[in-house]
C-alpha positions as CSV (number, residue, x, y, z in Angstrom):
1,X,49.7,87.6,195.4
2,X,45.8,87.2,195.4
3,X,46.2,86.5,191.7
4,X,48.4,84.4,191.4
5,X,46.5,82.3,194.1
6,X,43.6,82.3,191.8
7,X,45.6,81.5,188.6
8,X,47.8,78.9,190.1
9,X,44.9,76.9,192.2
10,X,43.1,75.7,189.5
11,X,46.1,74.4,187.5
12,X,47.4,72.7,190.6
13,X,43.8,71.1,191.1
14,X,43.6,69.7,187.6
15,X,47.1,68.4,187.5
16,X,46.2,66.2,190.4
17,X,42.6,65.0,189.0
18,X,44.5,64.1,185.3
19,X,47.3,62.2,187.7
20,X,44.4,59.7,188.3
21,X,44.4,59.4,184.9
22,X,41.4,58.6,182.4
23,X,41.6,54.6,182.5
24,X,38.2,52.2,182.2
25,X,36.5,51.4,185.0
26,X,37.0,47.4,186.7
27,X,34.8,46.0,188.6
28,X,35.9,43.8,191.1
29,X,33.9,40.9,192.4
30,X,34.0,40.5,196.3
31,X,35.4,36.9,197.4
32,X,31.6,36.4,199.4
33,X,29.8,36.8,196.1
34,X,32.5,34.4,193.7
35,X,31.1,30.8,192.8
36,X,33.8,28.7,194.0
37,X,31.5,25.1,193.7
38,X,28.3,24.9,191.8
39,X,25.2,24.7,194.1
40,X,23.0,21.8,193.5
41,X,19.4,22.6,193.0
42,X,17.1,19.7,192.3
43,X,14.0,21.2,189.5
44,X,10.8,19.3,190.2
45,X,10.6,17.7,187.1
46,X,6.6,16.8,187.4
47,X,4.4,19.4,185.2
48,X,1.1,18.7,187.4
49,X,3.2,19.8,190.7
50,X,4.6,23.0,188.9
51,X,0.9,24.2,187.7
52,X,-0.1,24.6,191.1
53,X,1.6,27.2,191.8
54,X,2.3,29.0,188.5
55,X,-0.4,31.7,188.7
56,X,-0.9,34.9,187.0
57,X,-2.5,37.1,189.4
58,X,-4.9,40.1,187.8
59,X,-3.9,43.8,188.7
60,X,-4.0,44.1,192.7
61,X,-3.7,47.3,193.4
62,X,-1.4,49.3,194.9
63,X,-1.3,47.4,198.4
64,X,1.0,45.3,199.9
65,X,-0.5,42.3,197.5
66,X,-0.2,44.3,194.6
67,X,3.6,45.3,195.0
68,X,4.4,42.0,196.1
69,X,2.7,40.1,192.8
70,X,4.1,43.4,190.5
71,X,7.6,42.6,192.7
72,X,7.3,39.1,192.1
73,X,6.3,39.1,188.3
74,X,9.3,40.9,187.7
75,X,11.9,39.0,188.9
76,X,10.5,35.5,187.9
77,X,7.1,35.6,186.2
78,X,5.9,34.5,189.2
79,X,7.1,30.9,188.9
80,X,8.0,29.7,192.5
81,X,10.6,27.0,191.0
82,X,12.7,29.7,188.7
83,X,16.5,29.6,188.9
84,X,18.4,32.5,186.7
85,X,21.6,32.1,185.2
86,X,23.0,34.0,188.2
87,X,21.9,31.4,190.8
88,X,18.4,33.3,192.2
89,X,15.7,30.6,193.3
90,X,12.3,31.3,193.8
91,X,9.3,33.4,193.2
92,X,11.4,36.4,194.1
93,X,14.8,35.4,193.3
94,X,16.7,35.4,196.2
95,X,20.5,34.2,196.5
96,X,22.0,32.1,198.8
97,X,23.6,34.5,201.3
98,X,20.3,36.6,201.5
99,X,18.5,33.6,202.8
100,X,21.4,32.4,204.8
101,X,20.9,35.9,206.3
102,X,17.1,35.5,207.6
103,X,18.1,31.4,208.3
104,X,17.3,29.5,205.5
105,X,20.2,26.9,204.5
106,X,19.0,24.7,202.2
107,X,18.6,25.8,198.4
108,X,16.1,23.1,197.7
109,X,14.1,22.9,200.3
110,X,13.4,26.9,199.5
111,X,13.2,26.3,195.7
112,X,10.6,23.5,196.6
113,X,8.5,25.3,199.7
114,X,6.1,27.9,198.4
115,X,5.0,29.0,202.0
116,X,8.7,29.0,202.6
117,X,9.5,31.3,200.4
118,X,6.5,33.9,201.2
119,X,7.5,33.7,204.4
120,X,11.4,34.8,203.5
121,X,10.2,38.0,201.2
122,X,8.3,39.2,203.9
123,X,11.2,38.4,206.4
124,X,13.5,40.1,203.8
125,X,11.3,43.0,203.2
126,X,10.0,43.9,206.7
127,X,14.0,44.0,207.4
128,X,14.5,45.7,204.5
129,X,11.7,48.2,205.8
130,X,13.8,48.7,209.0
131,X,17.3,49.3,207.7
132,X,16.0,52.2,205.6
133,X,13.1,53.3,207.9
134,X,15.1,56.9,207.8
135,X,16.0,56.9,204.6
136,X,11.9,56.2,203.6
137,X,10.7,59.2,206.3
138,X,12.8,61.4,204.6
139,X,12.3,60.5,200.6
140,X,9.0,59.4,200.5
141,X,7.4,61.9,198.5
142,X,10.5,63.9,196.9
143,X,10.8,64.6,193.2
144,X,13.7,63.7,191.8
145,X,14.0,64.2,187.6
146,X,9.9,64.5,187.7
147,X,9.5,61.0,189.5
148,X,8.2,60.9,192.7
149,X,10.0,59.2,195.4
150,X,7.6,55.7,197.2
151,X,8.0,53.9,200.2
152,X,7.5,50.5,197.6
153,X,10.3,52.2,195.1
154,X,12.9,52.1,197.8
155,X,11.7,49.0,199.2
156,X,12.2,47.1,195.8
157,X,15.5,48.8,194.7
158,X,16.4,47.4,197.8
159,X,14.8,44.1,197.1
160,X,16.8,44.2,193.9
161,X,20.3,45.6,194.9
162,X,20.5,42.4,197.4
């Protein structure tokens, strides 16, 4: 009886995983994050106004300053007036419902308000800090495939996941 447990187990288990079948994977886009009307965002079209705050900060260390800039120059060079291709505004690209989320409403007056736009990210990121605040105690420091686990890495993958 014990054997044929052990024999017939197995099979059973893989003919219910193959039932699932082997098909491509679909992503499906949620209805909150489908464009339904394209957002107007006004470009400052002035080159003098731009160069003010286009910057290209030198290596800050590994402070706040630093991962903010290194955050910062990743997503948009550092240019407080980028827009991708997805929609992102700002320094460091956020989208519409993220700033909706900490109270912001208006796309241009973000795209065009420097100050505005620290203050979000560090709105966004002190939030950020206390959503995962458990998560952070318990991985800061781990190894995981010989890379070592940072309060910062967690804090931008969240930065960057939305």
């Amino acid at each position: 009886m014990r054997r044929w447990i052990l024999i017939c187990c197995p099979l059973i288990v893989m003919f219910i995983l193959s039932g699932f079948g082997f098909k491509p994977f679909k992503v499906e886009v949620p209805e909150l994050l489908k464009v339904k009307e394209p957002t107007l965002v006004s470009f400052p079209q002035d080159e003098s106004f731009l160069s003010n705050y286009q910057i290209a900060p030198p290596f800050l260390g590994s402070q706040y300053i630093g991962f903010k800039e290194a955050l910062a120059f990743k997503e948009s060079q550092g240019n407080y007036f980028a827009i991708n291709s997805y929609g992102y505004l700002g320094k460091y690209q956020f989208g519409l419902g993220t700033l909706e989320l900490v109270g912001v409403y208006d796309g241009n007056h973000f795209l065009n308000d420097p100050i505005l736009q620290e203050n979000v990210f560090n709105v966004n990121i002190s939030r950020n800090k206390w959503i995962l605040r458990k998560d952070i105690k318990r991985y800061v420091g781990v190894h995981m495939r010989g890379i070592e686990i940072t309060e910062s890495g967690i804090l931008a993958a969240a930065h960057l996941a939305g």
